[in-house]
C-alpha positions as CSV (number, residue, x, y, z in Angstrom):
1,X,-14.0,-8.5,-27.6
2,X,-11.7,-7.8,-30.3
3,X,-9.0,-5.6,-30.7
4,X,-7.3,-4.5,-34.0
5,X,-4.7,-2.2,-33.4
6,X,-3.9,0.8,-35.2
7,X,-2.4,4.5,-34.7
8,X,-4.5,7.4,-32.9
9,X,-5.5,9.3,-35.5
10,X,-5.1,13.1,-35.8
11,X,-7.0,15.8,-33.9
12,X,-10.3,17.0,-36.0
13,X,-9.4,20.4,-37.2
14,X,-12.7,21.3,-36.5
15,X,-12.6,20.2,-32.8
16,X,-8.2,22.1,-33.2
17,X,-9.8,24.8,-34.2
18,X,-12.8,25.5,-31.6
19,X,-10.7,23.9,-28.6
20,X,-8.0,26.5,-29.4
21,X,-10.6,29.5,-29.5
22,X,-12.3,28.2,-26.2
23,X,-8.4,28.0,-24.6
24,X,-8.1,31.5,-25.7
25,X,-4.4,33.2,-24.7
26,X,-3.9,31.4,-21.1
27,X,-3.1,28.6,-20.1
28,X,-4.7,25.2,-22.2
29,X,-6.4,22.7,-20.4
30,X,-4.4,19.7,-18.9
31,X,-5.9,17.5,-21.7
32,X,-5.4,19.4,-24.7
33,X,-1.2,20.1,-23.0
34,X,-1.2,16.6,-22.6
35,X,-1.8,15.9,-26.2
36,X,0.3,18.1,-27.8
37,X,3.4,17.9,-25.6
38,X,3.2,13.5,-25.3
39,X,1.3,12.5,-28.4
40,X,-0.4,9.5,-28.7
41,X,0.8,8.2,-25.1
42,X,-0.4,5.0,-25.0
43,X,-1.0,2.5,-28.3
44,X,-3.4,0.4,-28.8
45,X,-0.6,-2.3,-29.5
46,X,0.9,-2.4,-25.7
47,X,-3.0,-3.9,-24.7
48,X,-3.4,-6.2,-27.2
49,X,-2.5,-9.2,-25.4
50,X,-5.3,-8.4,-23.3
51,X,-8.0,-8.8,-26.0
52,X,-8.9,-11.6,-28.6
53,X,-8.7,-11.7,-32.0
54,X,-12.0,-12.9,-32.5
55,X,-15.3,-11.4,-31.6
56,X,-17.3,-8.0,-32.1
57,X,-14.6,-5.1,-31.9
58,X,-13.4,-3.0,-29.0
59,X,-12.9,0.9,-28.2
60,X,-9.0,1.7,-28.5
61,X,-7.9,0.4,-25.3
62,X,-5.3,3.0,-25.5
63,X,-7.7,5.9,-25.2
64,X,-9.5,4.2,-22.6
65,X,-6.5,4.0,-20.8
66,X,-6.2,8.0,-21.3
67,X,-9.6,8.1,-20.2
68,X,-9.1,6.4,-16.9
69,X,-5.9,8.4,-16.2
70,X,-8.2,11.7,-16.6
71,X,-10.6,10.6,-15.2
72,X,-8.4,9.8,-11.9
73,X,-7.0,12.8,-12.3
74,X,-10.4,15.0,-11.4
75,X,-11.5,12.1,-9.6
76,X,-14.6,11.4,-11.7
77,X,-17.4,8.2,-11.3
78,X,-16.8,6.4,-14.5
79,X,-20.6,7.9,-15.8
80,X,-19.2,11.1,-15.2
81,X,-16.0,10.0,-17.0
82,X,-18.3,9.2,-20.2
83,X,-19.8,12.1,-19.8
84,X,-16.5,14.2,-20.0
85,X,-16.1,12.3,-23.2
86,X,-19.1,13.0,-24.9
87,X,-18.8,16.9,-24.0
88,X,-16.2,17.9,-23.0
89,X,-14.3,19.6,-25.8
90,X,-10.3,19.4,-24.3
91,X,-11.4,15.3,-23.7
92,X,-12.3,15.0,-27.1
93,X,-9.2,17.1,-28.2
94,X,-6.8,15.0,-26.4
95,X,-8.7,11.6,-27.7
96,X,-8.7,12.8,-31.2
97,X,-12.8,11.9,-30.9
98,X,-16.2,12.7,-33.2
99,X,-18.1,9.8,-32.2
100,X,-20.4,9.7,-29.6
101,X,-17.8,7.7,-27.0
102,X,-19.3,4.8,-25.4
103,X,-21.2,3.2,-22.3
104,X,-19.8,3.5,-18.8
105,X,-19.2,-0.3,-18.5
106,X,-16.8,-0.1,-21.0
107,X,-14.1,1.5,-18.5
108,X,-15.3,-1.6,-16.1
109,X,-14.2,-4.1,-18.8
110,X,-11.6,-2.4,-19.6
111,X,-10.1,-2.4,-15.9
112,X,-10.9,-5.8,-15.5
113,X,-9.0,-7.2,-18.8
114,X,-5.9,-5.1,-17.9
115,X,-6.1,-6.4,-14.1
116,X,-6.4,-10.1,-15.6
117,X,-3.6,-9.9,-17.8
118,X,-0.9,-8.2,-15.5
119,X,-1.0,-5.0,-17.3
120,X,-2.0,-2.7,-14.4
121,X,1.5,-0.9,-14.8
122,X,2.1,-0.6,-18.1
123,X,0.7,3.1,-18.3
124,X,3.3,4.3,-16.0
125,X,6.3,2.1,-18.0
126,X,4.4,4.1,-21.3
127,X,5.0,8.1,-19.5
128,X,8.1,7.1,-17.7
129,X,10.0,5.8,-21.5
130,X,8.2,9.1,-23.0
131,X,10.0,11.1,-20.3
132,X,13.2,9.9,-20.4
133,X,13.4,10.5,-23.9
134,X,12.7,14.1,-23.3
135,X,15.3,13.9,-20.6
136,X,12.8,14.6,-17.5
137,X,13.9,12.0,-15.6
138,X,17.0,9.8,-15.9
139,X,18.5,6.9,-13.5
140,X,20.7,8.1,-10.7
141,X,19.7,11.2,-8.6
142,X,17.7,10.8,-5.6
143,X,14.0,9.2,-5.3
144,X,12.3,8.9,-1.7
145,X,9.7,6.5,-0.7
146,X,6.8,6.5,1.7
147,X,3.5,4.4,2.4
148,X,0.3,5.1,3.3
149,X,-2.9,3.2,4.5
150,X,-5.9,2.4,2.2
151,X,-9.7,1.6,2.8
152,X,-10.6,-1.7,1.3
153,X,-13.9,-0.4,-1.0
154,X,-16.0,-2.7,1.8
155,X,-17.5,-2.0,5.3
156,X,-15.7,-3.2,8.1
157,X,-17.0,-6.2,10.0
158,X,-16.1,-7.2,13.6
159,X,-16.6,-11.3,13.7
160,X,-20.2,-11.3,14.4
161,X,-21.1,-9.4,11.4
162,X,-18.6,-11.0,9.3
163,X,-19.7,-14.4,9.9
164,X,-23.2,-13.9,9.4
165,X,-22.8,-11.7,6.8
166,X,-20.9,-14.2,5.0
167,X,-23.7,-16.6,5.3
168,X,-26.1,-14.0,3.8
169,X,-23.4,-13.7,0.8
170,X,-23.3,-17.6,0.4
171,X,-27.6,-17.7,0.0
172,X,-27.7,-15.0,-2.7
173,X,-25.4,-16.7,-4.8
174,X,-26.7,-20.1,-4.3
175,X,-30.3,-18.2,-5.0
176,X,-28.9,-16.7,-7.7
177,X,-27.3,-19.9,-9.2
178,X,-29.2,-22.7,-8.2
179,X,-32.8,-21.4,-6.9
180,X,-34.8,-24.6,-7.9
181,X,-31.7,-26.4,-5.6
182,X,-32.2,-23.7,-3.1
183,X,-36.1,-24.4,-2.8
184,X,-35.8,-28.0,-2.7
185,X,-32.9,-28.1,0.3
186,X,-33.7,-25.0,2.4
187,X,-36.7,-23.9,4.2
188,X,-36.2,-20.3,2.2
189,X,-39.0,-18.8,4.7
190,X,-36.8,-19.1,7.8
191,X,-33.7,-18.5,6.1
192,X,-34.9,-15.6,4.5
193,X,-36.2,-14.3,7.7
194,X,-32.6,-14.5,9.2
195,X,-30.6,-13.7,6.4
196,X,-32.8,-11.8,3.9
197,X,-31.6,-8.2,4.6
198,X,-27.4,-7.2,4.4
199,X,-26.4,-7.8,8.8
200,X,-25.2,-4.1,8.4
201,X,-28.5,-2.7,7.2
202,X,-31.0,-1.7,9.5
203,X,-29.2,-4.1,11.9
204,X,-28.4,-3.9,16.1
205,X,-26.4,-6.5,17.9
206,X,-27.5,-7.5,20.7
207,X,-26.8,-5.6,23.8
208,X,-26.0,-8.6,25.9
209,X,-22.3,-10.7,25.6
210,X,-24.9,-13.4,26.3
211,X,-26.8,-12.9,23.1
212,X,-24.0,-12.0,21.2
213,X,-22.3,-15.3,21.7
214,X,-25.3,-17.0,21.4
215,X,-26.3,-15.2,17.9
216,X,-22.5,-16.1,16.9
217,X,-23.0,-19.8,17.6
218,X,-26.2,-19.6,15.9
219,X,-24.6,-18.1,12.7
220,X,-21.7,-20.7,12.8
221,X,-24.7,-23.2,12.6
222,X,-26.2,-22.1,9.6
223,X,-22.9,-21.9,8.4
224,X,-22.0,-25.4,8.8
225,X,-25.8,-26.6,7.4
226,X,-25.6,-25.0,4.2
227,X,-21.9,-26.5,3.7
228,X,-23.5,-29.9,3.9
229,X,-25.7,-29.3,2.1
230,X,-24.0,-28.3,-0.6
231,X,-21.3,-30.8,-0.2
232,X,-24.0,-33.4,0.0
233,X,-23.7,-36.3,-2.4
234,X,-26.8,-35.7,-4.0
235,X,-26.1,-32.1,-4.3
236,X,-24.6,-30.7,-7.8
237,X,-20.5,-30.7,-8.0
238,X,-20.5,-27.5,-9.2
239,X,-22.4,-25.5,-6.2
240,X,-19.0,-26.2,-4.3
241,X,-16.8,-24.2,-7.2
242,X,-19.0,-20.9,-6.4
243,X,-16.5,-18.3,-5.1
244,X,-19.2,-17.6,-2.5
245,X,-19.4,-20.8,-1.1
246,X,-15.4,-21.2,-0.9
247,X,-15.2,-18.3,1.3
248,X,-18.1,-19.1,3.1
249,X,-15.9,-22.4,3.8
250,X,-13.0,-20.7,4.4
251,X,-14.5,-17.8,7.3
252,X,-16.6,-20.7,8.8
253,X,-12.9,-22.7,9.4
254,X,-10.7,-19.8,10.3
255,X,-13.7,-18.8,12.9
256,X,-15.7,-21.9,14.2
257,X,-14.5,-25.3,15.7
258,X,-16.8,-28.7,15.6
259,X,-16.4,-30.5,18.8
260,X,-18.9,-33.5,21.0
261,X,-20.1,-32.6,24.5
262,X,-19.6,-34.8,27.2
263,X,-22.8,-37.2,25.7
264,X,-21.3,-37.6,22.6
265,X,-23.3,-34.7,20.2
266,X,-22.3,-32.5,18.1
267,X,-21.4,-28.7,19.0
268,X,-20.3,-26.0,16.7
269,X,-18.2,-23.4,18.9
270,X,-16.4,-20.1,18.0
271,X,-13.1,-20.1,18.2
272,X,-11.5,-18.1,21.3
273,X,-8.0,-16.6,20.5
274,X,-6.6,-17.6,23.7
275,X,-7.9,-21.1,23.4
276,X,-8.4,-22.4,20.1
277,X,-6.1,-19.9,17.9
278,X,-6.8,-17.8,14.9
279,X,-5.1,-17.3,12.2
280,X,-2.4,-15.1,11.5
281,X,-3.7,-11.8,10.0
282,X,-2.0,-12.1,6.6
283,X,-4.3,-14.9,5.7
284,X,-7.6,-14.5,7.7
285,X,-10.3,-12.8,5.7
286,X,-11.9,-9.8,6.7
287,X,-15.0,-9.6,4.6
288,X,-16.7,-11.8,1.9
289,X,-17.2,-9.2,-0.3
290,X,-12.6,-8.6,-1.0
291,X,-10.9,-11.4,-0.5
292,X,-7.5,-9.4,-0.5
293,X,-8.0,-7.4,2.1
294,X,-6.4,-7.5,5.4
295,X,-6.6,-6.0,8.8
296,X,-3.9,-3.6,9.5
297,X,-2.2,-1.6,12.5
298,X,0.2,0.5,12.9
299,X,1.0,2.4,16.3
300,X,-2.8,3.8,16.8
301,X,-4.4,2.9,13.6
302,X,-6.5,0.6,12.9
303,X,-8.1,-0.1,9.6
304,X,-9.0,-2.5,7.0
305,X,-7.8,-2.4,3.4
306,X,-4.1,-2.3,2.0
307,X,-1.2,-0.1,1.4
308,X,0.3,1.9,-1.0
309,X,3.6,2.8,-1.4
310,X,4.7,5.9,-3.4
311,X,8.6,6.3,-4.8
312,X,9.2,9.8,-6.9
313,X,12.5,11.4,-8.0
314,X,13.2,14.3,-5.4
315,X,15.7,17.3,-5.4
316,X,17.1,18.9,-2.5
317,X,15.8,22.8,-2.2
318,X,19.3,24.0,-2.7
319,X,22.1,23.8,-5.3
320,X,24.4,21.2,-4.2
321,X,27.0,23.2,-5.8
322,X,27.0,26.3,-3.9
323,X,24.6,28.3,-6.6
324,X,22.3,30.9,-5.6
325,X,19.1,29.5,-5.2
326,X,16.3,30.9,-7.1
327,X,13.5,32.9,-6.1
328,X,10.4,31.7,-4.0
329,X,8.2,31.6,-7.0
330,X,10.7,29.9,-9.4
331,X,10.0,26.9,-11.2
332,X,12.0,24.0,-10.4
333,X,15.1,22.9,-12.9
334,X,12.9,19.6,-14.0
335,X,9.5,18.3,-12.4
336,X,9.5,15.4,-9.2
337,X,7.9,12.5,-10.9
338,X,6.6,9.6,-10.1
339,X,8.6,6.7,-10.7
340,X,7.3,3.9,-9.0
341,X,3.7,2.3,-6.7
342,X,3.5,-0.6,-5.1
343,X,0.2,-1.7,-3.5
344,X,0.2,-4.8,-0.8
345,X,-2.5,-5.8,2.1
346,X,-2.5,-4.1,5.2
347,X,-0.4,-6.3,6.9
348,X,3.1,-6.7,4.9
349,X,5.6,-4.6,6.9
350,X,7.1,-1.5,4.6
351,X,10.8,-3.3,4.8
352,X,9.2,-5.8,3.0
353,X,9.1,-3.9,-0.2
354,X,12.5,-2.0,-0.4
355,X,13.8,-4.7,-2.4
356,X,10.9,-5.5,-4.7
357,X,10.9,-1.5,-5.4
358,X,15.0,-1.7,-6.2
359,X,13.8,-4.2,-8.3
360,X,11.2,-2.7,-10.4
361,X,13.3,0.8,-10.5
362,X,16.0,-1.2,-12.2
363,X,13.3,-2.9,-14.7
364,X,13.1,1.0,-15.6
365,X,16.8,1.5,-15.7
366,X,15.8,4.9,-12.8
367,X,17.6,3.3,-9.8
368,X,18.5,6.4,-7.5
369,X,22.1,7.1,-6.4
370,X,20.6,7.8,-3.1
371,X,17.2,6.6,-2.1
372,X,15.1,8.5,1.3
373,X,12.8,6.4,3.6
374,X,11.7,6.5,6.6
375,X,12.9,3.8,9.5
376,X,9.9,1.4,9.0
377,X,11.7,0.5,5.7
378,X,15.2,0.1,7.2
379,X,17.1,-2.5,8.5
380,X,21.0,-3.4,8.3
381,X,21.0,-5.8,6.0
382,X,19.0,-4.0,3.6
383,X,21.4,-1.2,3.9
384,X,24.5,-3.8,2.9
385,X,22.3,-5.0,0.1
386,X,21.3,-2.3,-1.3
387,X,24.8,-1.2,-2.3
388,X,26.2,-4.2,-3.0
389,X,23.3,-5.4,-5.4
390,X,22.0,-2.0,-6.9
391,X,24.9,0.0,-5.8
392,X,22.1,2.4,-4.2
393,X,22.9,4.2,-0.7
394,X,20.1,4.3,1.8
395,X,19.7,7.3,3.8
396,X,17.2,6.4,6.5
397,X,17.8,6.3,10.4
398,X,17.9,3.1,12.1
399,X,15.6,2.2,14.8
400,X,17.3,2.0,18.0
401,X,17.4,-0.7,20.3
402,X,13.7,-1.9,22.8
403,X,15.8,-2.0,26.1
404,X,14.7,-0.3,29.0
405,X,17.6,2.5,28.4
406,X,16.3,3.2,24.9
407,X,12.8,3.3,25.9
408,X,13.3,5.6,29.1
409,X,16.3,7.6,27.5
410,X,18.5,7.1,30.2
411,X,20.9,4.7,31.4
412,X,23.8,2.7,29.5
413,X,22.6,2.3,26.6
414,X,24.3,-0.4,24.1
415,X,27.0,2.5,22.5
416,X,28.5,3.2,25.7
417,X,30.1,-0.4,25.4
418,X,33.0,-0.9,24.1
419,X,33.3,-3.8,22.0
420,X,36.7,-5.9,21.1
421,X,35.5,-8.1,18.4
422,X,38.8,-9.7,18.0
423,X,39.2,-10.8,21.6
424,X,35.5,-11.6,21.5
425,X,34.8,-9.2,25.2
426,X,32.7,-6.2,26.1
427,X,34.3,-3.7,28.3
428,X,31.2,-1.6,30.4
429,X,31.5,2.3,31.4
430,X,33.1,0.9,34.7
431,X,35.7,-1.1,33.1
432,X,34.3,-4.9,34.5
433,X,34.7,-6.9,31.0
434,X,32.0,-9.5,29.8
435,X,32.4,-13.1,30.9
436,X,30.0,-14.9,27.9
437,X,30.3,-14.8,24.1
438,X,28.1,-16.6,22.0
439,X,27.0,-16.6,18.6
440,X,23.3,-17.5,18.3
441,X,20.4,-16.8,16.3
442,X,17.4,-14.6,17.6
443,X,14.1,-14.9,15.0
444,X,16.0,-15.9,12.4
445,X,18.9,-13.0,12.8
446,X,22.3,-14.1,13.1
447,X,23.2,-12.5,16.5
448,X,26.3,-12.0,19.5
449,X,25.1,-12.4,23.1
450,X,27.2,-10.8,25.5
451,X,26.9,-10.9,29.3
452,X,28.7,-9.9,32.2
453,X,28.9,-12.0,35.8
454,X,27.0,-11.1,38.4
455,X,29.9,-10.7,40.7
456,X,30.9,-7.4,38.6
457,X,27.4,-6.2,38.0
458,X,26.0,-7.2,41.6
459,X,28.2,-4.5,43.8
460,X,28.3,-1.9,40.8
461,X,27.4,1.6,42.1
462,X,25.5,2.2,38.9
463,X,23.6,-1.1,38.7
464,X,20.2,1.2,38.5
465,X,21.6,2.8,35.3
466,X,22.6,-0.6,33.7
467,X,20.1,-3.7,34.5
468,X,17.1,-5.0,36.5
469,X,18.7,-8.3,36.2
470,X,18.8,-9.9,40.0
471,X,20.0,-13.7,38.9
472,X,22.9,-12.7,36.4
473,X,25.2,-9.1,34.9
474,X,23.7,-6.8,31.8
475,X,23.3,-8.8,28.7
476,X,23.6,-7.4,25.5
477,X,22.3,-8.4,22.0
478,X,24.6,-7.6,19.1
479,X,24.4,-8.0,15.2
480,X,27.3,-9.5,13.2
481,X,30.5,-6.9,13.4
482,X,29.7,-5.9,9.9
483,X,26.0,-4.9,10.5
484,X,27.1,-3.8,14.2
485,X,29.5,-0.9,12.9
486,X,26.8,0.4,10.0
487,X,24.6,0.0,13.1
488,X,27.0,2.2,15.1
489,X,27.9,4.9,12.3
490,X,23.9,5.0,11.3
491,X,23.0,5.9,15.4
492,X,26.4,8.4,15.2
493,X,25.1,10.3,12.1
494,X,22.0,10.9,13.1
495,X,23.2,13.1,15.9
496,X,24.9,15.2,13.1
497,X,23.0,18.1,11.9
498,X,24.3,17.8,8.7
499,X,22.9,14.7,8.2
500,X,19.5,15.8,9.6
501,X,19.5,18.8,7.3
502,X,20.1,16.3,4.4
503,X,17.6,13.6,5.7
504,X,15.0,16.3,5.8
505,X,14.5,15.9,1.8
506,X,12.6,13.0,2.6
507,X,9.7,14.5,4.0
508,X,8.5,16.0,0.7
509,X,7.1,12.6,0.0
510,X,4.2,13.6,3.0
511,X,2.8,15.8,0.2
512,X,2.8,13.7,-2.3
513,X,0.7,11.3,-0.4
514,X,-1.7,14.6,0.8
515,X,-1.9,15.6,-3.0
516,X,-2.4,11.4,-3.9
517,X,-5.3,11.5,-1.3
518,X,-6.9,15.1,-2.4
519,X,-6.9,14.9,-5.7
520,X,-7.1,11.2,-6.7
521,X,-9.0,9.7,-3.5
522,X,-6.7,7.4,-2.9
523,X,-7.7,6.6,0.5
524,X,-10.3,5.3,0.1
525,X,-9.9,1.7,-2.8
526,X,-12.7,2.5,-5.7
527,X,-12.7,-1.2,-6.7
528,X,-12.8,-4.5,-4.7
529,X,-9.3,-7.0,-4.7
530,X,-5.6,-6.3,-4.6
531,X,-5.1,-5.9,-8.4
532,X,-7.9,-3.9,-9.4
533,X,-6.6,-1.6,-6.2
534,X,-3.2,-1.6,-7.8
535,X,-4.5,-0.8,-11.2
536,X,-6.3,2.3,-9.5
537,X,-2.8,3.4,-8.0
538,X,-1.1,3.3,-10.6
539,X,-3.4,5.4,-13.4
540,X,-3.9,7.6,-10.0
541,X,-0.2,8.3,-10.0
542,X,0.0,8.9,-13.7
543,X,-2.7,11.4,-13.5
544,X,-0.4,13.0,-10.5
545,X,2.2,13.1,-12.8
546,X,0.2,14.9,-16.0
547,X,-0.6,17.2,-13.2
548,X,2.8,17.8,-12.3
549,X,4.1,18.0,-15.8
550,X,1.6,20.5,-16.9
551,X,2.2,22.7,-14.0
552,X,6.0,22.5,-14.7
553,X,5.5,22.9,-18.4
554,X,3.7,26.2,-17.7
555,X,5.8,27.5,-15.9
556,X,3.9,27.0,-12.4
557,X,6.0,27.4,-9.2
558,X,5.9,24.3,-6.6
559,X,3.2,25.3,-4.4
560,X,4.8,26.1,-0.2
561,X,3.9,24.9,3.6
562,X,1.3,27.9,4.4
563,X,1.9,28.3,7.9
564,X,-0.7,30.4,9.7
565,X,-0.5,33.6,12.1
566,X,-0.4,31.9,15.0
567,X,2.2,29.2,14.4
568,X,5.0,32.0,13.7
569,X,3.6,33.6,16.2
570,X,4.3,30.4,18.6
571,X,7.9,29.8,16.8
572,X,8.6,33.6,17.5
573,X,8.4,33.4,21.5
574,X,10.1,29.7,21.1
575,X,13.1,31.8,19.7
């Protein structure tokens, strides 16, 4: 496919004229305010290293961009997203169309040439620039950040169903591929028999532990026969190169071991955790079908897919400068955009991405003056580095410490040391001083431990309060002095309410992620593997911010918390 790039051209008068009349004297669509107030949005030129030269020629991949963002926005199937362009009049208005539009698999290729080239953000980059240069959004300010968890567009599979599911996978494509091969090697009756239907469809386990281990064993078998076979010498090279077959490979290693008996034969075994080890969760694969997706937990949740991350410009209810603040109803000064998405797998921890978002914000010139997140993205050293690299201040709390005291509450907890960092010593509540100083290194973490003798701790009247410790004093785990007194300070403001009244700003990111997962799906991944996920993120937060835009730029209040009868009701008698 081809692409020749050239200028949107101008709305049909025709299609002006009868879009106007429909629109009548409210409000016009979302489409047709797009259009007017943005232009042509997205060129054709900022795609074109995603297409050839050479070859038949393709739709403007700038309005098929615009297509996809609308069609995120009212979270449309991409046949119902043709169909909006065929009929719909405020589509065609804001595509400047009279054709016909074109065939559903159009958006598919499109998504999957923008995915391949590394363009999955550029639409964002596009509205961000046209923004700034109206002056809706500028660098500095404050911008908050939260995450959320994400379906992988597959079903879930415990190990059972994954393996043998995997070997099902492996046979279609080699059918598919090479089926004179496949009826020359394989007894396709039997294997069909065992394999011909998907393992979820129509499909039981056994109700025995017995059988299921047995049926696993019997899978991992297969598995490691049709590997031979194709990786016999008389086989074709080129079986081996099939995507299905490489992750067949790959599950059959990360979930089966090949060992001898006692007489010297053969025996394929699953791999017990306990005994044998599996691999970590960032690289074990969870379903043959998306290769990027990883199992995730967090606290109670359990799921299988990835995570996105959402970072908007934010604005605290109130004047910071003592001005009346406007009514209920009124329209806020300038609209909360999006500025930034990041999408990972289900297992990279949110601290993980503070920096690589700092990053991208600055590849935007919108770094924040002040940026909101919760405590899973927090840690010391990210506090020190953001400031000195991006001059950015994070507000976020600090997780406390995983001692007894901080888990029951109670006790002396590490602040009610005192710590003389010159005379390297700890003083305790009782006034007994710490007999060991060392510097050391805890999971990679420059760290001080401190400890006190067991002839202060051991007749202390408060021992209970302190430590469980029977063969030495309390112990305590410090961080550097620099990252020990921002550790201090952090655990000291958050006892202000000041600081609580300010934190509480950050939770307007909550609804963000509620309107992301109501109005866009985002949930639940449309497409299969990390890139197309992130591609789908991204036009899904544009699409948030049209919406936003063209509720601000008709004059449509910021929608409030309904709380119901009952709940004052409850917050009443609380009072």
């Amino acid at each position: 496919m081809s692409l020749r790039p050239e200028e949107w051209p101008e709305v049909p008068e025709a299609t002006a004229r009868v879009a106007r009349a429909v629109a009548g004297r409210g409000a016009p669509p979302l489409t047709m305010r797009v259009r007017d107030e943005l232009g042509e949005l997205f060129a054709d030129a900022e795609f074109v290293e995603a297409f050839g030269r050479r070859g038949r020629r393709g739709w403007s991949p700038g309005r098929l961009a615009m297509v996809t963002v609308l069609q995120m926005a009212e979270n449309l199937s991409d046949r119902a997203a043709v169909q909006r362009v065929r009929f719909d009049l405020s589509w065609k208005y804001c595509l400047e169309l009279e054709d016909v539009g074109f065939d559903a698999s159009v958006l598919s290729e499109f998504r999957t040439r923008v995915a391949g080239h590394g363009l999955e953000e550029r639409v964002l980059d596009l509205l961000v620039a046209a923004l700034k240069e109206k002056g809706l959004v500028k660098a500095g300010g404050k911008q908050r950040t939260d995450s959320t968890h994400v379906l992988a567009a597959v079903r879930e599979l415990n190990r059972l169903e994954l393996a043998g599911e995997t070997v099902r996978a492996a046979l279609e494509a080699l059918s598919a591929a090479a089926p004179t091969w496949v009826a020359q090697v394989l007894e396709v009756g039997e294997w069909n028999r065992r394999y011909g239907r998907r393992i979820d469809a129509y499909w039981r386990p056994p109700g025995s532990q017995t059988q299921r281990d047995r049926l696993a064993v019997d899978y991992g078998r297969d598995a490691v026969a049709l590997l031979r076979a194709v990786y016999h010498p008389a086989s074709p090279v080129w079986l081996r190169e099939l995507p299905a077959i490489q992750t067949l490979r790959q599950i059959t290693v990360q979930n089966y071991l090949i060992t001898t008996d006692s007489n010297g034969a053969e025996v394929v075994k699953r791999r017990e955790a306990d005994k044998d080890g599996l691999p970590p969760g960032r690289i074990r694969l969870t379903s043959p079908y998306d290769l990027d997706a990883r199992y995730g937990t967090k606290e109670d949740l359990h799921w299988t897919g990835y995570k996105l991350h959402i970072s908007e410009v934010c604005r605290p209810p109130r004047p910071d400068d003592g001005a009346p603040r406007p009514g209920r109803r009124a329209r806020p000064a300038l609209p909360n955009v999006i500025t930034h998405v990041a999408t990972t797998d289900a297992t990279v921890p949110d601290v993980k991405l503070v920096e690589p978002i700092h990053q991208a914000l600055a590849g935007r010139d919108l770094l924040p003056a002040e940026h909101y997140l919760d405590s899973g993205y927090a840690s010391a050293e990210l506090i020190v580095g953001a400031r000195a690299t991006f001059g950015i201040t994070l507000v976020t709390p600090l997780l406390t410490g995983t001692s007894r005291q901080y888990r029951e509450n109670a006790g002396y907890q590490r602040e009610a040391f005192a710590i003389d960092w010159d005379a390297r010593q700890a003083t305790c509540p009782q006034g007994a001083t710490s007999r060991f100083w060392s510097p050391a290194k805890q999971k990679g973490r420059d760290v001080v431990v401190v400890r006190f003798d067991q002839a202060d701790c051991g007749p202390c009247p408060v021992r209970a309060a302190c430590t469980n410790a029977t063969r030495w004093g309390r112990q305590l785990t410090l961080r550097p002095r620099a990252l020990h007194e921002i550790i201090h300070a952090n655990h000291t403001a958050q006892q202000d309410q000041a600081w609580q009244a300010k934190y509480a700003l950050r939770a307007g990111v909550e609804g963000t992620i509620r309107q992301a997962i109501s109005v866009t799906g985002s949930r639940r991944a449309r497409y299969r593997g990390l890139a197309k996920t992130h591609l789908e993120h991204v036009y899904s937060a544009v699409a948030l911010n049209l919406i936003r835009l063209d509720a601000w730029w008709n004059d449509q209040p910021l929608d409030h918390t309904r709380t119901s009868h009952l709940a004052r009701l409850d917050l009443t008698l609380a009072v």
